[in-house]
N, C-alpha and C positions, 0 to 999 in steps of 0.2 A: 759103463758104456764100453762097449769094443771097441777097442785100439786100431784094430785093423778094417776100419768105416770107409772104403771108396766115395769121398763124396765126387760130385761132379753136377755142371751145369750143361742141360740136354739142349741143344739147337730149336728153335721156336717157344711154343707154350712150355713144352717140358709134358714132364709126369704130372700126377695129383698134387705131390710135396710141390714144387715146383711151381707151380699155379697158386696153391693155397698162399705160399708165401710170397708169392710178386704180389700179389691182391689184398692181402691181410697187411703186410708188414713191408712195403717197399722201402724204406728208409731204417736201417739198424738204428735198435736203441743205444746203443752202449758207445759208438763211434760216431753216429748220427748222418752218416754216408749212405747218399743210393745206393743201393744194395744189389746186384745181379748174385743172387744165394746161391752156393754149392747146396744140393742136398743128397741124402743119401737115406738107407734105413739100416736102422740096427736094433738091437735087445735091449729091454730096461728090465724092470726090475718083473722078477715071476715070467720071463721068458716071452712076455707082452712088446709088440712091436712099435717102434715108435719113430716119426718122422724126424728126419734129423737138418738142421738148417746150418749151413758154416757162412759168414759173413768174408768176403775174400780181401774185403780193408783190414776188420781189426784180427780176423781169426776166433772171434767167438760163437763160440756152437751153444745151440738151441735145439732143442725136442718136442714133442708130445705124440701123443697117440694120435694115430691116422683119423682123419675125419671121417667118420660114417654117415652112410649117405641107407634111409633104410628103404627097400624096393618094396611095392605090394603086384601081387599076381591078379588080383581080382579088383574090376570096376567096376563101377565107380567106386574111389578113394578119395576123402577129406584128407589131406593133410595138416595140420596147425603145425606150423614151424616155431616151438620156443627156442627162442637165443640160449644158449649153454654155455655158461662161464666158460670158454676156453683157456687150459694152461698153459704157459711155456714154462717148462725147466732150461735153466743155464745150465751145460753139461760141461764146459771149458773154456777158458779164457786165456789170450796170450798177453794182455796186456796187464801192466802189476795195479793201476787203479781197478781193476773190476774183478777183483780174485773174492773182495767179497760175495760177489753174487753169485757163485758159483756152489750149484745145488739146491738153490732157492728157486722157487716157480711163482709168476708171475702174470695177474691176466693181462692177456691180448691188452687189451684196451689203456690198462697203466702202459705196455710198454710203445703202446702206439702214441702218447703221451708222451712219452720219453724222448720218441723217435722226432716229433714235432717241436721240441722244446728247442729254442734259438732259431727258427727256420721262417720267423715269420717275416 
């Protein structure tokens, strides 16, 4: 990952990153704190772009590739929306409990799991 990442948190909705992660993931797993995400984008691996999420309690950063959204020119169009395993990659961690996870990807869903665990 690039070093030199501007993350930042935009005034209102935000960008895409920014939206997907208030909506997907409002509660960090790894800290388990509401979350208002820095995000940013940077390069992963093959020079593929990937969304980048920093948690501003614990400092850990999360990835994946941009959500694609596909457009059609021509109507009428069916769409069938299948759910797609979404990944997150841990790409860095400040805190010394969570150095295991770093580099491992995990679905959405486990860590939305995570996120809820002790909150009831």
């Amino acid at each position: 990952m690039n070093a030199h990442v501007a993350f930042r948190r935009e005034e209102g909705e935000g960008g895409s990153a920014q939206r997907w992660v208030d909506a997907n993931l409002p509660t960090c797993p790894l800290c388990r704190t509401q979350s208002l995400w820095e995000t940013a984008e940077g390069s992963g691996d093959l020079a593929s772009t990937r969304w980048l999420f920093r948690c501003p309690t614990c400092g850990a950063v999360f990835s994946m590739p941009p959500e694609v959204r596909a457009a059609a020119v021509a109507e009428p169009v069916t769409v069938v929306k299948v759910p797609l395993a979404v990944l997150l990659r841990i790409d860095s961690v400040q805190r010394s409990q969570d150095e295991d996870f770093v580099g491992e990807e995990f679905p959405l869903n486990e860590l939305q799991e995570w996120a809820s665990e002790g909150q009831d």
